[in-house]
N, C-alpha and C positions, 0 to 999 in steps of 0.2 A: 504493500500500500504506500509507497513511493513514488509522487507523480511530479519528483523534479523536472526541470524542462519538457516538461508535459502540458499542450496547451487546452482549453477546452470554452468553446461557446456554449453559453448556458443564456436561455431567454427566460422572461419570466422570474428574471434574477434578484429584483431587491425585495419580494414579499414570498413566504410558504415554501414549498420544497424548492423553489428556485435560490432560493438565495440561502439556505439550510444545504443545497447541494454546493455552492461556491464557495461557502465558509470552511466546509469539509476539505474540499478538492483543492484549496490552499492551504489548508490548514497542512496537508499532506507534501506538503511543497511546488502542488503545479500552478502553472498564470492562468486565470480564469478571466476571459472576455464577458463582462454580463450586461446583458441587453435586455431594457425594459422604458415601456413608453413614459412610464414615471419619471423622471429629470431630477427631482431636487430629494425623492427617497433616493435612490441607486447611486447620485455624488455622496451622499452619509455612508450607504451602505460600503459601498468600492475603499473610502476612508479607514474605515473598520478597518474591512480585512487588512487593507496593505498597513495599518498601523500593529497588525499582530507582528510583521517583520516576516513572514514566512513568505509564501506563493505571492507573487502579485498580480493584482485586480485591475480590468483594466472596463470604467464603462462607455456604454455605447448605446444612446438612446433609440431606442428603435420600434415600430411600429411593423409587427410581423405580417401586417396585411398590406405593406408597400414594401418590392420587390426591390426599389431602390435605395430604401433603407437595409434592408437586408443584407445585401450587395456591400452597401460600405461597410457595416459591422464584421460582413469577414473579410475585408478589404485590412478594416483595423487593425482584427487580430494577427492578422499577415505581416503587415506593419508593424509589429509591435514586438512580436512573440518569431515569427518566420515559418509559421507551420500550424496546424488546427489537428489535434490527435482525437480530440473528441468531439459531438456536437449532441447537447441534450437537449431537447424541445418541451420544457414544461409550461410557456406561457399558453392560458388557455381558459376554458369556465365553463357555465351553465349560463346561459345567454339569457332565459328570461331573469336570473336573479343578478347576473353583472347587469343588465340594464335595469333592476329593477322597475321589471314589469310588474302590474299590481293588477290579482289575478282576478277581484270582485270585478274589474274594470273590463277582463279579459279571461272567462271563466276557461276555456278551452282551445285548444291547440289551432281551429281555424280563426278562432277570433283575437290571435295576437300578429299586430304587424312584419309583415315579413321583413323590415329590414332588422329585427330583433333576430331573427335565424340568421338573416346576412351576418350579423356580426360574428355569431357563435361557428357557421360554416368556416369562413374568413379566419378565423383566430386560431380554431381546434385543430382544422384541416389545409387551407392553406395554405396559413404560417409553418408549419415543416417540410409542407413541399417545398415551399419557396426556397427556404432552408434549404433543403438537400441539395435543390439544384444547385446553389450559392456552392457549397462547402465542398461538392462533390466534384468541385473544378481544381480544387486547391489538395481536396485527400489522392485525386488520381495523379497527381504530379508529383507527390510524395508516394506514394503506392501503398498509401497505409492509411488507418482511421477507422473511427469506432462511430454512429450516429445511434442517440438512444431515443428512443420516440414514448414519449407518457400516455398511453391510454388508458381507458376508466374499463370497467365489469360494467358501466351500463353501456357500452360497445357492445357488448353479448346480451344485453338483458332487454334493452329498451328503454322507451319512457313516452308514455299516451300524451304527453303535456310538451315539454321541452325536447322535439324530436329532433333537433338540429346536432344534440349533443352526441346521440347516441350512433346520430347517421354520422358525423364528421367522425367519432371516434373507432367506431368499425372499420370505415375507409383508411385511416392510419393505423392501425391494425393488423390488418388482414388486407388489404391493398398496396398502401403504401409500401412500410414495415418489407414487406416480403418483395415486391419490387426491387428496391434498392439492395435489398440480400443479395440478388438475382443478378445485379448489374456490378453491384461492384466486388463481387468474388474474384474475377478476375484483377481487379490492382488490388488483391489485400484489406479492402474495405468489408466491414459487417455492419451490421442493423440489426438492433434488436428491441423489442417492443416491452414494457412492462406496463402490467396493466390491473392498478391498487385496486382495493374497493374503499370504503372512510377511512379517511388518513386527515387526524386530528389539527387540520391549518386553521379552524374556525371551530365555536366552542359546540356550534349546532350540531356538527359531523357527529358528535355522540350519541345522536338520535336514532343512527344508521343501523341496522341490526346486525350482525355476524355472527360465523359458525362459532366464531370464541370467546363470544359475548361482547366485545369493544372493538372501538376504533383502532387505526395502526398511530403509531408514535411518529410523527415524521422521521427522527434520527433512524427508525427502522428503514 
């Protein structure tokens, strides 16, 4: 667990497992590029880390539903670090509660605005292709790299209400996920998919049921 000179883009970086996974992955000794549409969390957070003196943090605001935001952020880390060994995609959500949609208003799935699914499509789905294709110019030049993709168990399960979530997280999944396995075998590259069910970033997730009675811990 050594990830000196080891570089890694993490989105979704100054709040919840994103930025719980960049604290770690430097704490470890590797540079973490963290990208998040936040600006003035993610300058504190970046602060943090690179005040512990170990890996260094480097951020990079960014909006995963514009492709040329994207583009620069590994443009960054390129610039910065000379190399991308990982790429983990955890910016993302449940689009009617990031928009707070207010469900008396909007009791069922046809009667919420569709640019409420636009966002959720855009952010969940998207945002890692874009990624990929971004990152995947820079790992086959290298011939090496690791892309980790965050999918949810409601990707397998569904959801009669917020179907944007469930459809965006299946397709990175089981479409994406395995695509890029597929394509970049050849230069040494893998992809691989994890995919939680509640994982304790908010105090609600505790409401969630499991086989073991509780939420996961994020540090799990």
């Amino acid at each position: 667990m050594n990830f000196t000179n080891k570089t890694a883009i993490v989105t979704g970086a100054a709040s919840g497992m994103g930025l719980l996974f960049s604290e770690n992955f430097a704490a470890l000794g590797g540079n973490v590029v963290m990208c998040d549409i936040n600006s003035q969390v993610l300058d504190a957070k970046t602060a943090e880390i690179n005040s512990a003196g170990r890996g260094r943090a480097v951020g990079a605001v960014c909006d995963v539903r514009d492709y040329v935001q994207v583009c620069a952020a590994r443009d960054k880390a390129v610039e910065a670090f000379g190399r991308i060994d990982l790429m983990v995609n955890f910016a993302g959500g449940y689009a009617p509660r990031m928009r707070n949609v207010d469900r008396t208003q909007y009791p069922e799935f046809p009667d919420v605005p569709m640019d409420v699914f636009d966002w959720g499509i855009d952010v969940n789905l998207k945002g890692p292709f874009y990624f990929a294709h971004a990152v995947l110019k820079q790992m086959r030049i290298q011939k090496s790299g690791l892309i980790i993709n965050i999918g949810s168990i409601v990707g397998a399960e569904g959801d009669e209400y917020g179907m944007e979530y469930p459809t965006s997280k299946a397709g990175l999944m089981y479409g994406l996920t395995k695509s890029i396995a597929q394509y970049g075998s050849k230069y040494n590259i893998r992809c691989v998919c994890i995919s939680p069910g509640p994982v304790l970033t908010r105090p609600n997730m505790v409401e969630m049921k499991t086989l073991l009675g509780r939420a996961a811990d994020p540090q799990e």
